[in-house]
Legacy VTK file of the C-alpha trace (Angstrom):
# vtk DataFile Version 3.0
C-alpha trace
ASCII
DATASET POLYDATA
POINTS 597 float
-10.936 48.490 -20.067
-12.081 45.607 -18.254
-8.863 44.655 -17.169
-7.790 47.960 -15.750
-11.151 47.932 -13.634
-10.413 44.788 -12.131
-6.856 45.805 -11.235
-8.765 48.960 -9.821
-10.963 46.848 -7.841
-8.121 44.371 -6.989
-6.017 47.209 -5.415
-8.646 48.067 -3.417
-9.675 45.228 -2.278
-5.868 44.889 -0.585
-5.500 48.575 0.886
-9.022 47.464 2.513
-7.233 43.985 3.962
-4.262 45.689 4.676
-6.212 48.181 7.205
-7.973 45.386 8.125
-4.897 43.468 8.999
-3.288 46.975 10.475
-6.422 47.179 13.034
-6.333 43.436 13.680
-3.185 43.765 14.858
-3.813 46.493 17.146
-6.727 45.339 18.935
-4.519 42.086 19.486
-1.906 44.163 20.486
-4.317 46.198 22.937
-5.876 42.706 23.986
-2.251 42.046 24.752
-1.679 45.006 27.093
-5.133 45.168 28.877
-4.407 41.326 29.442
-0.832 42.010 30.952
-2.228 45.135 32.627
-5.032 43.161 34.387
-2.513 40.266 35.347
-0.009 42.652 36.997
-2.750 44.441 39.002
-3.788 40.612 40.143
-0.426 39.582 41.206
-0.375 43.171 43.343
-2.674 42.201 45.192
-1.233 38.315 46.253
-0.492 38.025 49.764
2.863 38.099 51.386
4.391 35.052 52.303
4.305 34.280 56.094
7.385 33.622 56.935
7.275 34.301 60.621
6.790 31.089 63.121
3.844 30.770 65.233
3.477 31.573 68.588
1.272 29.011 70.710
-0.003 31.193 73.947
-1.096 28.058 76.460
-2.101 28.783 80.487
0.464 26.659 81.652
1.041 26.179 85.409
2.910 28.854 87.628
5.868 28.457 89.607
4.166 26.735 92.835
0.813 25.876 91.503
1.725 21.901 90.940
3.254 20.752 88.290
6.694 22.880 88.688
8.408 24.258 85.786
12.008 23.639 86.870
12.718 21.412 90.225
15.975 21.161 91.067
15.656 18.206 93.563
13.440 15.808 90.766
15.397 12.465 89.906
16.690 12.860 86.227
14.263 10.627 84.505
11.196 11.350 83.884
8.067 8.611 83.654
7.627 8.939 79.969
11.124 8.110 79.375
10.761 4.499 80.428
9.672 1.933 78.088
6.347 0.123 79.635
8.157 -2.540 79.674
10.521 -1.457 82.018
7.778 0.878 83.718
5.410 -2.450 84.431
7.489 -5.163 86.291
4.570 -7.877 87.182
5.019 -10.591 84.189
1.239 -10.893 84.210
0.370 -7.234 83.521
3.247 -7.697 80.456
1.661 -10.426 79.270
-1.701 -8.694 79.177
-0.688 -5.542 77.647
1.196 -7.487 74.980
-1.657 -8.914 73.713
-3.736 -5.819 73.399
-1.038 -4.327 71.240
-1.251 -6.991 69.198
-4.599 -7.407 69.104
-6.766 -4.446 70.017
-8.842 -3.044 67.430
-8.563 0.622 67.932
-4.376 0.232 67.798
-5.144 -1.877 64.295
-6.730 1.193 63.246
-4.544 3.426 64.156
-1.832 1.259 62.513
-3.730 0.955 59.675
-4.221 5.230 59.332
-0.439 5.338 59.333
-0.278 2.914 56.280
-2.842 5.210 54.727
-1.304 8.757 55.329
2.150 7.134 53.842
0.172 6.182 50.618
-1.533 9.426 50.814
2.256 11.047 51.029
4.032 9.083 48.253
1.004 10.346 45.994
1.692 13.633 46.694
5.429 12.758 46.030
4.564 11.582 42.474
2.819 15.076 41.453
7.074 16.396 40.998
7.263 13.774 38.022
5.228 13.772 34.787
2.817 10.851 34.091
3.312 9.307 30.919
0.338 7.203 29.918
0.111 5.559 26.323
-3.106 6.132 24.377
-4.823 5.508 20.984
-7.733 6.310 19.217
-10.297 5.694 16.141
-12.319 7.838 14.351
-14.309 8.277 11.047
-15.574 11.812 9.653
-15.602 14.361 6.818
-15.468 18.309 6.528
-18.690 20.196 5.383
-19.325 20.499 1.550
-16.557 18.153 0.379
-17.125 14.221 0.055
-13.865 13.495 1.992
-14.832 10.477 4.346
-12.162 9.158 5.613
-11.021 7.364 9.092
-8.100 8.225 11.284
-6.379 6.272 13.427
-3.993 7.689 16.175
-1.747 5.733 18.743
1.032 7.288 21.175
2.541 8.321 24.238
1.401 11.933 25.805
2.377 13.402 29.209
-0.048 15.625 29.793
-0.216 18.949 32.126
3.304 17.819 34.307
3.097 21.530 36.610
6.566 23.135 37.215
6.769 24.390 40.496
7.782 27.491 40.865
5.971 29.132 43.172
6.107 26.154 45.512
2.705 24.657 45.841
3.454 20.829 45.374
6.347 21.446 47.668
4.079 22.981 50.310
1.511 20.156 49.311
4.033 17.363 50.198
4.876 19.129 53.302
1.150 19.318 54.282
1.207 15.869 53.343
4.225 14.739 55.225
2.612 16.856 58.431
-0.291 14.769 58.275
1.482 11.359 58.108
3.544 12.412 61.503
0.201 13.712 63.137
-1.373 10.242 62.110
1.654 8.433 63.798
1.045 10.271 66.600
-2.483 9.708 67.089
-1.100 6.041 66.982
0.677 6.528 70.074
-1.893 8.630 71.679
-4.037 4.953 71.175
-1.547 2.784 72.177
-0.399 4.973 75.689
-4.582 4.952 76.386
-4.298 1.140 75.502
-1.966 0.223 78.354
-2.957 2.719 81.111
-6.662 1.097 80.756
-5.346 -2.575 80.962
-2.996 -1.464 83.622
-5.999 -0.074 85.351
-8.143 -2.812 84.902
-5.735 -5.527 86.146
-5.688 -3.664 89.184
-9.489 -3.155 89.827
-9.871 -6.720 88.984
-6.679 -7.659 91.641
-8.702 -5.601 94.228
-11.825 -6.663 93.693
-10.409 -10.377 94.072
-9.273 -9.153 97.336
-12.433 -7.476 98.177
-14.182 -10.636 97.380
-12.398 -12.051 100.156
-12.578 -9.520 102.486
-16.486 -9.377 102.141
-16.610 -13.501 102.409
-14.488 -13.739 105.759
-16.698 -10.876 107.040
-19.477 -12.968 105.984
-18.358 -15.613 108.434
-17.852 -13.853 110.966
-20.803 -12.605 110.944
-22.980 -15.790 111.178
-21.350 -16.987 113.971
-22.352 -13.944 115.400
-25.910 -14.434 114.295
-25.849 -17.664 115.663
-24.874 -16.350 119.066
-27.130 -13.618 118.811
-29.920 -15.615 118.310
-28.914 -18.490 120.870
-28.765 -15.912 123.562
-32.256 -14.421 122.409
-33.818 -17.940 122.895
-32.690 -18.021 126.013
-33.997 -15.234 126.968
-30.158 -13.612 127.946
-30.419 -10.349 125.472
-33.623 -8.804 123.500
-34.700 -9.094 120.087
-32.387 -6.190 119.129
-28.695 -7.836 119.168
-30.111 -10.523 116.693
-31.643 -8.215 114.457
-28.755 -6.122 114.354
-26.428 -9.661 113.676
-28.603 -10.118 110.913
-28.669 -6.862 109.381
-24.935 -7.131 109.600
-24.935 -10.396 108.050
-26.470 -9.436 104.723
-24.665 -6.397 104.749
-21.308 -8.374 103.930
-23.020 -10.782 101.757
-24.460 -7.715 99.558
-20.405 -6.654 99.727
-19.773 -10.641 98.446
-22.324 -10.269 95.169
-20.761 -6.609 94.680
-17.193 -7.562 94.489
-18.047 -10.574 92.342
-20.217 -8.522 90.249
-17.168 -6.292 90.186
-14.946 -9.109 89.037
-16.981 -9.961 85.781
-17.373 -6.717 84.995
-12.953 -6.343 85.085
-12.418 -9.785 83.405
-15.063 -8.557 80.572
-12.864 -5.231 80.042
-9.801 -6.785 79.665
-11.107 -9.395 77.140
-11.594 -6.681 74.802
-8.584 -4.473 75.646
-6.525 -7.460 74.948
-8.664 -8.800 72.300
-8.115 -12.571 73.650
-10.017 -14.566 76.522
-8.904 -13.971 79.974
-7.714 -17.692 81.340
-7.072 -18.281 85.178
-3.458 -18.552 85.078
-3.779 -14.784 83.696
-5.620 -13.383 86.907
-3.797 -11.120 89.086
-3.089 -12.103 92.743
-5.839 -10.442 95.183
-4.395 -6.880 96.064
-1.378 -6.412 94.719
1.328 -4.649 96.366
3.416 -3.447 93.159
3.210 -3.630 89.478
6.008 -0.476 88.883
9.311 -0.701 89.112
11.071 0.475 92.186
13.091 3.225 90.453
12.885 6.734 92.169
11.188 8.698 88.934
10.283 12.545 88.260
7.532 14.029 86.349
9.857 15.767 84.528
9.753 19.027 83.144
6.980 20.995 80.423
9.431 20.899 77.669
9.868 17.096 78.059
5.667 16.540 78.300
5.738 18.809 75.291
7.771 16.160 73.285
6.745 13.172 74.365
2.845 13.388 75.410
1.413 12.159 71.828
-1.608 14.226 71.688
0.397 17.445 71.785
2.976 15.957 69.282
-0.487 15.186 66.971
-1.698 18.791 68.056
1.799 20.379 66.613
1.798 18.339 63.336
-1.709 19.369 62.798
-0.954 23.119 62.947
2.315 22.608 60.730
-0.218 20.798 58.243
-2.515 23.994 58.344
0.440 26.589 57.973
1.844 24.632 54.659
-1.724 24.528 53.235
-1.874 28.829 53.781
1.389 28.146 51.121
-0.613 26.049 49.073
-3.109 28.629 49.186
-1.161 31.465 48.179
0.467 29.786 45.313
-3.529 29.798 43.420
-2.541 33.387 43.155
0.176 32.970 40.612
0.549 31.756 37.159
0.198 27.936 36.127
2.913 26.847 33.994
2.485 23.146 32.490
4.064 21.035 30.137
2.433 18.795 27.908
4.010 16.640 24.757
2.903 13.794 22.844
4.617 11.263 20.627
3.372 8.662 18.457
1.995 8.080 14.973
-1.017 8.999 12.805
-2.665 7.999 9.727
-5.416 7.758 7.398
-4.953 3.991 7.498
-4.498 1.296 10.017
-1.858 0.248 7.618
0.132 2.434 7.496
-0.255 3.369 11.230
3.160 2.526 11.874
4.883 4.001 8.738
8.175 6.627 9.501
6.397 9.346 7.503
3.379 8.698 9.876
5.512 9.497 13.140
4.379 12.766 15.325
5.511 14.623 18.021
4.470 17.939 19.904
6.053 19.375 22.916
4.841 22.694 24.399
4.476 24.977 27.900
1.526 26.428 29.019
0.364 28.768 31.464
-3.061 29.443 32.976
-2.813 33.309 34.555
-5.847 33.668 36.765
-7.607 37.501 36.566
-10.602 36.768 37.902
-12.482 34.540 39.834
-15.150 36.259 41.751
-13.071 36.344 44.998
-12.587 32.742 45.319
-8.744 32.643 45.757
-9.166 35.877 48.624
-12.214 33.112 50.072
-9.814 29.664 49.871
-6.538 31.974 50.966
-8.758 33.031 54.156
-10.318 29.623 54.685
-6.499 28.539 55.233
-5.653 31.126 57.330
-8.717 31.077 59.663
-8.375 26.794 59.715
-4.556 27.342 60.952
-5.649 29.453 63.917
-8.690 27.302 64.300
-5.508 24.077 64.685
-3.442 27.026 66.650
-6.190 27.021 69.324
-6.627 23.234 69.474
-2.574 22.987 69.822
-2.917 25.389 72.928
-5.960 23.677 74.331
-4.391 20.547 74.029
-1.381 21.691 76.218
-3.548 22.949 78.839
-5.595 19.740 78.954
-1.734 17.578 78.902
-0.891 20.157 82.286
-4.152 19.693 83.707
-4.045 15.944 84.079
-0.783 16.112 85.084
-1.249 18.338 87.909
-4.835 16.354 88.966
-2.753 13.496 89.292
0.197 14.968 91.136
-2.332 16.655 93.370
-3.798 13.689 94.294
-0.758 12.040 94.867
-0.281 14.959 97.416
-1.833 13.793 100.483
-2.505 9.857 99.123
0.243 8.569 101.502
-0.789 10.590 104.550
-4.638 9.595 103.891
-3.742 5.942 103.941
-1.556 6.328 106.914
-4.462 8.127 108.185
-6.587 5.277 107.764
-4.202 2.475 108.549
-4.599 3.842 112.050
-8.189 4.258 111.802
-8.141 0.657 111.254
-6.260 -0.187 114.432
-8.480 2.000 116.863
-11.391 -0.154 115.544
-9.192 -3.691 115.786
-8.868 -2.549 119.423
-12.295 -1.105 120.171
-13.750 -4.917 118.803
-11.911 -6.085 121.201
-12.586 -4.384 123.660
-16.148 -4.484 122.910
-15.877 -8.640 122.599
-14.000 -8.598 125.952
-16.876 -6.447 128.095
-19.320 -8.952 126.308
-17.782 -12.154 127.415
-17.815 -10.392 130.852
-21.294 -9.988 130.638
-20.470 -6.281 131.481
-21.875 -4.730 127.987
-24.289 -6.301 125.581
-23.821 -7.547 122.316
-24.581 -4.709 119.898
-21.229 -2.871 120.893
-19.478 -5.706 119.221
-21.796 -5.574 116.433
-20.870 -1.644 115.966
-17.405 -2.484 116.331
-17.546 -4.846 113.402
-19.157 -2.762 111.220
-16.559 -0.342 111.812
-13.600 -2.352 111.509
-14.988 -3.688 108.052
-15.976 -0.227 106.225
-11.821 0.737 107.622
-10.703 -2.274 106.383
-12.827 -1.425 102.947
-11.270 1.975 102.767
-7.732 0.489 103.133
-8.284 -1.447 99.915
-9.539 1.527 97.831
-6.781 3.772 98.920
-4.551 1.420 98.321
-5.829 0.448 94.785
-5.928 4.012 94.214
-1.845 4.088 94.618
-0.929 1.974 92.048
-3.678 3.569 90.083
-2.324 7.097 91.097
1.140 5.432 89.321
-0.699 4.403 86.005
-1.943 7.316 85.935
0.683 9.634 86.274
2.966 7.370 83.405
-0.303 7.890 80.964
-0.690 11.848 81.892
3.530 12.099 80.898
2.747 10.225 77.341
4.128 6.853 79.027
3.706 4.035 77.151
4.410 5.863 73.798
7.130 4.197 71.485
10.740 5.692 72.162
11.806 4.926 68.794
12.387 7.717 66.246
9.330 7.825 63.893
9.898 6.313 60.331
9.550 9.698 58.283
8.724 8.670 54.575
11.675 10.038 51.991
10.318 12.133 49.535
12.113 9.961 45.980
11.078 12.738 43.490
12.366 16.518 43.005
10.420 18.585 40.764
11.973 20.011 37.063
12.257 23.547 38.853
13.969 22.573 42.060
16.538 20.087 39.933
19.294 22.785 40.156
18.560 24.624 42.881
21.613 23.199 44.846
19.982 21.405 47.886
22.585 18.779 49.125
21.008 14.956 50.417
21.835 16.656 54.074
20.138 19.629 53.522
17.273 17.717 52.763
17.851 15.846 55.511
17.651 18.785 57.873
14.533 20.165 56.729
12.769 16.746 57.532
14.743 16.666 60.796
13.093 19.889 61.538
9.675 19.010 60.653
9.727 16.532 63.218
11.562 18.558 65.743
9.602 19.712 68.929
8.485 23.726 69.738
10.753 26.347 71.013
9.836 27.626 74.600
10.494 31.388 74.362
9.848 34.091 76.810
6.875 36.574 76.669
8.699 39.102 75.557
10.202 37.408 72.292
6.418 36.029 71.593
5.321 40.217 71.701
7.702 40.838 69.395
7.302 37.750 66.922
3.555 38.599 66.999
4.119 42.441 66.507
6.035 41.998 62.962
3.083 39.794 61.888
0.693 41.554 59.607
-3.238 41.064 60.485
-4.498 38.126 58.747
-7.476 39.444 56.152
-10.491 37.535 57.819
-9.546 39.520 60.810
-8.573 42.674 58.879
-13.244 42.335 57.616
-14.167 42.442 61.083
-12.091 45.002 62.012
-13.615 46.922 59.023
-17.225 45.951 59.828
-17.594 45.033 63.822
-20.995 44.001 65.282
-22.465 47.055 67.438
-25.595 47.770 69.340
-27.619 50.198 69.674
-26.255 51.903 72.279
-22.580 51.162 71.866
-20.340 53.841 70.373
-18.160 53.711 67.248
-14.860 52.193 68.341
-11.341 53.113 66.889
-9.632 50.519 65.164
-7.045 49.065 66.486
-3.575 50.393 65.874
-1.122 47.435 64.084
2.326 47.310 64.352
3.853 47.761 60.862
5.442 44.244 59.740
8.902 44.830 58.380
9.161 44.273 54.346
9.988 40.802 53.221
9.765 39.785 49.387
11.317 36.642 49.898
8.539 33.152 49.374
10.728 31.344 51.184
10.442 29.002 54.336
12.096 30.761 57.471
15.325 28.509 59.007
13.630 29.201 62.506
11.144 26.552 64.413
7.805 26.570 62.845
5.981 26.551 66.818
7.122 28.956 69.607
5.720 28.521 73.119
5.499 30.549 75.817
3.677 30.309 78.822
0.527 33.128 79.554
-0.371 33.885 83.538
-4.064 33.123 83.004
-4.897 36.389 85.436
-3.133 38.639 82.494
-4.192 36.687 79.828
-6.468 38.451 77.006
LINES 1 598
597 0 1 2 3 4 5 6 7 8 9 10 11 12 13 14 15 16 17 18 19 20 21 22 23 24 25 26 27 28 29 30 31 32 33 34 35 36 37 38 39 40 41 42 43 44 45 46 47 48 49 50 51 52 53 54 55 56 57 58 59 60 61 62 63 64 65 66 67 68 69 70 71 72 73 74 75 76 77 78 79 80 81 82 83 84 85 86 87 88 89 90 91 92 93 94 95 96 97 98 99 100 101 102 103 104 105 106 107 108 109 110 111 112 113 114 115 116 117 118 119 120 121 122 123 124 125 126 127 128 129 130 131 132 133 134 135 136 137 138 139 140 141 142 143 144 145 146 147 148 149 150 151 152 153 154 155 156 157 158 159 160 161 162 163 164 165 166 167 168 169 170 171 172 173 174 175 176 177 178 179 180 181 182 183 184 185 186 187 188 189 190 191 192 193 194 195 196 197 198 199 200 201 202 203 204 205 206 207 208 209 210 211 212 213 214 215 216 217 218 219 220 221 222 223 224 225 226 227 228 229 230 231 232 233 234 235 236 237 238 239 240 241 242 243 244 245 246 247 248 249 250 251 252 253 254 255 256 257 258 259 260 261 262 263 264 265 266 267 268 269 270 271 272 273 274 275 276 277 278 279 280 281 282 283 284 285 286 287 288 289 290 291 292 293 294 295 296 297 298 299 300 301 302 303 304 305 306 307 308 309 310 311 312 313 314 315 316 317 318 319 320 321 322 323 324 325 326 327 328 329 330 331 332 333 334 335 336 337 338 339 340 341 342 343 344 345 346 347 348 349 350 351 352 353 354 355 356 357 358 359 360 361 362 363 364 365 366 367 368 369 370 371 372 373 374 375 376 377 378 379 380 381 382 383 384 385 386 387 388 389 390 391 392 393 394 395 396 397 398 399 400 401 402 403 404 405 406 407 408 409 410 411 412 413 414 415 416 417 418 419 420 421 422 423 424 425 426 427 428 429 430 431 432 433 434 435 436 437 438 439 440 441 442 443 444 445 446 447 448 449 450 451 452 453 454 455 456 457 458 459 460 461 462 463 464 465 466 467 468 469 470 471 472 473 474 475 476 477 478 479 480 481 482 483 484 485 486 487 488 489 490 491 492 493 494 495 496 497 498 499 500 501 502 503 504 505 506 507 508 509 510 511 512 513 514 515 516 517 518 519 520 521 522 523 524 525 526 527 528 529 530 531 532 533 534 535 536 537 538 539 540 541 542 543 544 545 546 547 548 549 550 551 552 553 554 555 556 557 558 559 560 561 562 563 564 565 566 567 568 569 570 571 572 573 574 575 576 577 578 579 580 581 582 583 584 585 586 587 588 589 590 591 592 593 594 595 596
């Protein structure tokens, strides 16, 4: 009887499990469902890929306002197509600017960025292979309620979390990173073109001032002796006080010119000391006022598309935007699944031992995948971030463009009317030669007094003055023209790091050596100059980024404005593909600032 209740009980006690079991398994199984349910509504809402290129929107010049866009009567080369080297033909200016490449501070760290964004590059690089690190461990413990003490000893080798990269966010990280390494060599060049223009510069100032030095000391002279005069002819009694105070007035004027121009020439030796970052001995002094430190070759200013290419700031400029478009990618990839690999090999054991035992060996391999649902909005925040910090870089491009045209076209407009002004004042200077002597002629003939030949002087001096500024401004005009074009820059073909690894995904995907070649070809390729038209349409097939989609949806009104419709977009054709488009990355075109938005 006993027996056939505990059979009884014994059955019941398994049809109770067995429901158990039944509604285990379909919670897990509705678990399972809501789960994929929830993940399928997440990836609906990842954004689409942005395939389209962007389209920079700069002011630049129009035809006849300076700086032409096409000239068919410019010589073929441009200034920023010359090496310095061959741009600067005075041996002492070479010599000068040689040493501040090799020894100024802010080129050294510049040079020293570069070595840091390649480092930075090859790390990224090393993310496509998995890190295998060898580990081992000790430790001593025992379960609750059984007197099992016992140690364990564990030693191995474990890669752990290697990401395969399907959705491409290491690729779009190493393009990011590649991006930044090109901007960084750019903002090398940027420092090395400002590096010679300023030496250029100063060896000029300090060649003028040497000649302005002498200017003001033979003025000097002449001046005394006609103190002297003045004052002889005062004591006896010939002229009044006047002429002699007049002489001496005169007198200090020039020697106040003297202290200026020497003051002038420490202050030039001191500034290239530490552009060159080595003393400044006599034999490297310029002679006073030079006549030429350029060579002689007829040059052009060349065209927008070539200051687009080889000014270095707007290179840096274009690299930074490409850097904030791959990090949108980067962005976008948080939205999808995580898929990891992890494995370990090695031995464990109860005993050091027998650590090393065959029957001690392990091993576990295994994927796994991390399927984000929810986060509180932080992927939508980081996704907009990127967006709003690539048209943030977008806007710097295009301001830096503007800025490049700007100097240009200061520089060409002073160069304008430079040779007629010093024509101009070339003859200035001759009416006033001839009016001193004229003026010194009526004095010796005792038919004028003195202080017309004091006037005179003056006069002749301040032209004489003005001759030497407009001519130091020439050769300035000349430097700076060559640093407005990105002269100076190097002409070589920038060393673009090689990426050595290929992630597990992308092993098979069939891209040749030269296709790989061409893709880092056309990350360091220039902008496209398109028309207007082209940009309207580019821009019309691109959807509304979300940070501006919110302030369409919420805009800031006053009290007395009235509810505005919201603007209508242009509906972006479908595209499924996560792929990189073929085209250029940057389009330019040029905006007439009077129609511009």
């Amino acid at each position: 009887m006993m027996t056939s209740s505990f059979n009884i009980l014994n059955q019941k006690d398994r049809t109770v499990s067995a429901r158990t079991m039944t509604t285990t398994k379909k919670m897990s199984r509705l678990f399972g469902l809501s789960t994929l349910a929830i993940a399928i509504s997440a990836c609906q809402t990842i954004p689409k890929a942005e395939t389209d290129p962007v389209v920079a929107r700069p002011n630049l010049p129009l035809a006849g306002e300076g700086y032409e866009l096409t000239d068919p009567n410019q010589p073929p080369i441009s200034h920023a197509a010359v090496r310095w080297q061959s741009f600067y033909t005075d041996p002492k200016l070479q010599q000068l600017i040689q040493l501040g490449l090799d020894n100024n501070k802010d080129v050294r760290q510049a040079v020293l960025a570069i070595q840091r964004a390649q480092a930075q590059y090859r790390i990224t690089d090393s993310r496509d292979l998995p890190s295998v690190e060898a580990n081992g461990s000790y430790s001593r413990g025992s379960e609750m309620g059984y007197n099992n003490d016992g140690n364990r000893f564990q030693v191995g080798l474990g890669m752990s979390s290697y990401e395969l990269d399907f959705w491409g966010r290491i690729r779009n990280l190493k393009e990011q990173a590649l991006e930044e390494y090109l901007a960084t060599t750019a903002a090398k060049e940027t420092a090395q073109v400002s590096l010679i223009a300023n030496i250029a510069r100063n060896y000029v100032n300090l060649s003028y001032q040497l000649k302005q030095l002498e200017l003001a000391k033979s003025t000097l002279e002449s001046r005394e002796r006609s103190l002297y005069i003045t004052r002889a002819r005062l004591e006896a009694g010939i002229d009044p006080k006047s002429p002699s105070l007049q002489a001496a007035a005169s007198a200090e004027t020039a020697r106040i010119a003297a202290y200026d121009a020497e003051s002038n020439i420490l202050k030039a030796r001191n500034a290239l000391k530490y552009l060159v970052g080595a003393p400044i001995t006599e034999d490297m002094l310029p002679e006073p006022a030079v006549s030429s430190i350029t060579s002689s070759q007829v040059l052009s200013a060349g065209l927008p598309s070539e200051l687009l290419q080889l000014r270095p700031d707007v290179v840096q400029a274009e690299h930074r935007l490409k850097a904030a478009g791959a990090n949108i990618e980067v962005a976008r990839a948080a939205y999808y699944p995580t898929i990891s690999l992890t494995g370990n090999l090695g031995y464990r054991s109860d005993s050091l031992s027998d650590l090393f035992n065959s029957s001690s060996a392990s091993w576990s391999f295994g994927p796994s995948i991390n399927l984000p649902i929810f986060d509180a909005g932080q992927r939508d925040a980081n996704y907009e971030v990127a967006q709003v910090e690539r048209d943030q870089a977008l806007a710097e491009y295009e301001n830096t463009i503007e800025n490049a045209f700007r100097e240009v076209n200061d520089v060409l407009a002073d160069r304008a009317t430079l040779l007629q002004r010093t024509e101009s004042q070339y003859r200035v200077q001759d009416s006033f030669s001839q009016i001193l002597e004229v003026a010194q002629a009526r004095f010796e003939a005792q038919v004028d007094d003195y202080l017309s030949v004091l006037d005179a002087e003056r006069s002749l001096f301040s032209a004489q003055q003005s001759i030497l500024n407009l001519e130091q401004e020439r050769l300035t005009n000349q430097i700076d023209l060559y640093e407005a074009l990105g002269g100076g820059a190097n002409l070589n073909t920038a060393t673009v790091p090689v990426a050595r690894n290929r992630n597990l995904v992308n092993v098979f995907d069939g891209k040749s050596d030269q296709q790989q070649k061409a893709e880092i070809i056309r990350a360091t390729s220039g902008p496209n100059v398109i028309s207007a038209q082209q940009a309207d349409a580019i821009e019309a097939a691109k959807p509304i980024p979300a940070y501006k989609q919110q302030q369409q949806a919420t805009p800031v009104r006053t009290s007395t404005s009235q509810p505005q419709p919201a603007p209508q977009q242009p509906v972006a054709p479908a595209n499924t593909s996560d792929e990189s488009s073929n085209e250029a990355d940057v389009y330019i075109t040029p905006v007439n600032p009077a129609n511009s938005n």
